[in-house]
VOBA-1610 file (N, C-alpha, C; in pm, whole numbers, padded with zeros to 5 digits, always signed):
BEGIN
Unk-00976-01726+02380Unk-00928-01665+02258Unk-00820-01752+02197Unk-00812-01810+02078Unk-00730-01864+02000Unk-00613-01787+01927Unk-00494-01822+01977Unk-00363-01731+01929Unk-00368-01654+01741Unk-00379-01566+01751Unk-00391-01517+01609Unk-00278-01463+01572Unk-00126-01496+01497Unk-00050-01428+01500Unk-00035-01306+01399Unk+00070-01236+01386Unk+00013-01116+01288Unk+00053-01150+01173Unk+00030-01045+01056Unk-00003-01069+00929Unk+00170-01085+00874Unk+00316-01037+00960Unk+00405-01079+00909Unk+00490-01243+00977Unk+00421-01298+01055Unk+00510-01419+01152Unk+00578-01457+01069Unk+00602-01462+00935Unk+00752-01554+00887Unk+00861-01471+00948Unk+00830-01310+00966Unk+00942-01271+01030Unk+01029-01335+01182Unk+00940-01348+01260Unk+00997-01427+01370Unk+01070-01548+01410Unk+01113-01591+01298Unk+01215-01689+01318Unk+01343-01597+01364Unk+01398-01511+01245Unk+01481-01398+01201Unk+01520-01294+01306Unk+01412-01252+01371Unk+01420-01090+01402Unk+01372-01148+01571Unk+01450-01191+01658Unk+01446-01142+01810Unk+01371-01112+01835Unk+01366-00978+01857Unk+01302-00874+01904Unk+01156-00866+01865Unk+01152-00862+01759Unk+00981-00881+01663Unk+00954-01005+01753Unk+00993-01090+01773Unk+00928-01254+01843Unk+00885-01191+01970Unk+01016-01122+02061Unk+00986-01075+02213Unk+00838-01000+02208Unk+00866-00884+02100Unk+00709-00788+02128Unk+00616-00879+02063Unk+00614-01005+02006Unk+00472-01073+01926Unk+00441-01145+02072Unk+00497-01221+02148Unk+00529-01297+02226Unk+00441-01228+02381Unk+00498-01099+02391Unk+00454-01088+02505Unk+00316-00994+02488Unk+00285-00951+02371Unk+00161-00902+02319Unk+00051-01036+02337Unk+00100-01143+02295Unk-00016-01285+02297Unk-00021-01277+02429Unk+00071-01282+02512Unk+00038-01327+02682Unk-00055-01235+02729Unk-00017-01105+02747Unk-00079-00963+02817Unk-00234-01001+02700Unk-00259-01031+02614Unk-00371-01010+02554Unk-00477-01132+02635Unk-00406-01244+02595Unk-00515-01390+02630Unk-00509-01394+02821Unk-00432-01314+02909Unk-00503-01217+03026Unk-00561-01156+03058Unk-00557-01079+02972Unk-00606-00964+03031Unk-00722-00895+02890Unk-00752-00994+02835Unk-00792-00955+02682Unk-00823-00801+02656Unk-00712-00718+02616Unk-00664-00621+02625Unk-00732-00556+02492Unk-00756-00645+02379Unk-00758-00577+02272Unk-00945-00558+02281Unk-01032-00641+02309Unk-01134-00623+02336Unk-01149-00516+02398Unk-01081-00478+02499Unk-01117-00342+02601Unk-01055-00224+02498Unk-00975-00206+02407Unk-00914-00124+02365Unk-00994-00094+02246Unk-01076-00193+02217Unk-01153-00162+02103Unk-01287-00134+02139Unk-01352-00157+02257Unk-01454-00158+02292Unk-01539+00001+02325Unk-01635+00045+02226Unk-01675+00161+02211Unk-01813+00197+02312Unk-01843+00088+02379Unk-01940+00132+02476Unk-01883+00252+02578Unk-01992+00311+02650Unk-01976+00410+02725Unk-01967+00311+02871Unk-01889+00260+02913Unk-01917+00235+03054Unk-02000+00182+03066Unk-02076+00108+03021Unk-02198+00036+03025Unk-02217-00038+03152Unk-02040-00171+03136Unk-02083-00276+03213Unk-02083-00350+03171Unk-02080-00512+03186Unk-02037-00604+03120Unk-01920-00634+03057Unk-01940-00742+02991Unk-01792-00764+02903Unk-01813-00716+02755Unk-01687-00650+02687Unk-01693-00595+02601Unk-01712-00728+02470Unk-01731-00597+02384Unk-01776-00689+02222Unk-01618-00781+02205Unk-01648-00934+02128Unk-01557-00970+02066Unk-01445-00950+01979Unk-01346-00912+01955Unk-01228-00858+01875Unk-01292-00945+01739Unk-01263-00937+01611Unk-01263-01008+01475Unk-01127-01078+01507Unk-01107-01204+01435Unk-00990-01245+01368Unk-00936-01175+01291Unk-00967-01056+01205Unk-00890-00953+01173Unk-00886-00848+01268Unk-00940-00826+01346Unk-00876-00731+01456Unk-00763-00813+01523Unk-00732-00904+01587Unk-00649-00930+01678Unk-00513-00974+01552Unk-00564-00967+01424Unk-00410-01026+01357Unk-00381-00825+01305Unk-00457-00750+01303Unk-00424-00634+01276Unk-00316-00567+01334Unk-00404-00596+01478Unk-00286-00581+01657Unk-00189-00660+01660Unk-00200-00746+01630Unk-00058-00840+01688Unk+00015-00811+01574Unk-00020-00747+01441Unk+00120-00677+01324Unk+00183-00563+01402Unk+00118-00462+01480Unk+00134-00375+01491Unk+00221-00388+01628Unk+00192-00462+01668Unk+00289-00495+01817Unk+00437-00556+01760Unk+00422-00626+01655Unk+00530-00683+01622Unk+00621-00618+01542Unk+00590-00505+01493Unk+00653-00437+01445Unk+00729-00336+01500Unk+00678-00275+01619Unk+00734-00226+01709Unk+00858-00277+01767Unk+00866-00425+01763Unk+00977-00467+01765Unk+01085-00509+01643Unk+01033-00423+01517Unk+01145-00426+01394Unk+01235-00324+01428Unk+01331-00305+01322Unk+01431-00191+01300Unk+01381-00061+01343Unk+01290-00070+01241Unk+01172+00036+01226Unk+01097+00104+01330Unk+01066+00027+01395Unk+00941+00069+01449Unk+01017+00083+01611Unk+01154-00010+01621Unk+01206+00067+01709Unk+01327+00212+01712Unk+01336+00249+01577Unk+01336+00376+01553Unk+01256+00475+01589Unk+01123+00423+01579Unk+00996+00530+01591Unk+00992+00546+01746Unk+00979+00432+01830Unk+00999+00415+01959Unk+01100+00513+02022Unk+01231+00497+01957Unk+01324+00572+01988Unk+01313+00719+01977Unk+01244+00756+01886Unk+01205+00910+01810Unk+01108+00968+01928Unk+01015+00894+01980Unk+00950+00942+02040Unk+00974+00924+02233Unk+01138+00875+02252Unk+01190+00885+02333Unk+01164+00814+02430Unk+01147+00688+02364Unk+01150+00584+02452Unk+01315+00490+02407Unk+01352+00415+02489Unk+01483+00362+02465Unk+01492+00235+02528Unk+01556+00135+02505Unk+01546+00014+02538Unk+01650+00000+02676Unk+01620-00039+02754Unk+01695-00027+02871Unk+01784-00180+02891Unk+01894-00122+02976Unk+01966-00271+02939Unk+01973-00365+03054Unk+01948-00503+03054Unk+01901-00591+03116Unk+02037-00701+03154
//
């Protein structure tokens, strides 16, 4: 799988955090190709699942990266998750 980043990366120079969740979304994905299985609508079939689009995996990797904005770690927070300190 060829790195697809998401539809905002100029943000990641800027924003930390947006880089950390784009960053470790590419790794866990081109492992474990995560988004294929997450999208994959077979019943248990067997085999390896259907191919992600180049717009699926830049869809996902916005949506991961945003999770690491202001924003989206507000929402995170709302729904009671909290960043633990390291």
């Amino acid at each position: 799988m060829k790195a697809i980043k998401g539809l905002q990366a100029h943000r990641l120079k800027g924003h930390a955090e947006e880089l950390a969740f784009a960053q470790a979304w590419e790794g866990k994905n081109e492992r474990g190709k995560i988004l294929a299985h997450l999208l994959d609508t077979r019943d248990l079939q067997g085999g390896l699942p259907p191919t992600p689009s180049d717009r699926d995996y830049a869809v996902a990797a916005t949506v991961i990266q945003w999770l690491g904005s202001h924003v989206g770690e507000c929402f995170l927070r709302d729904m009671g998750y909290v960043k633990g300190k390291t």
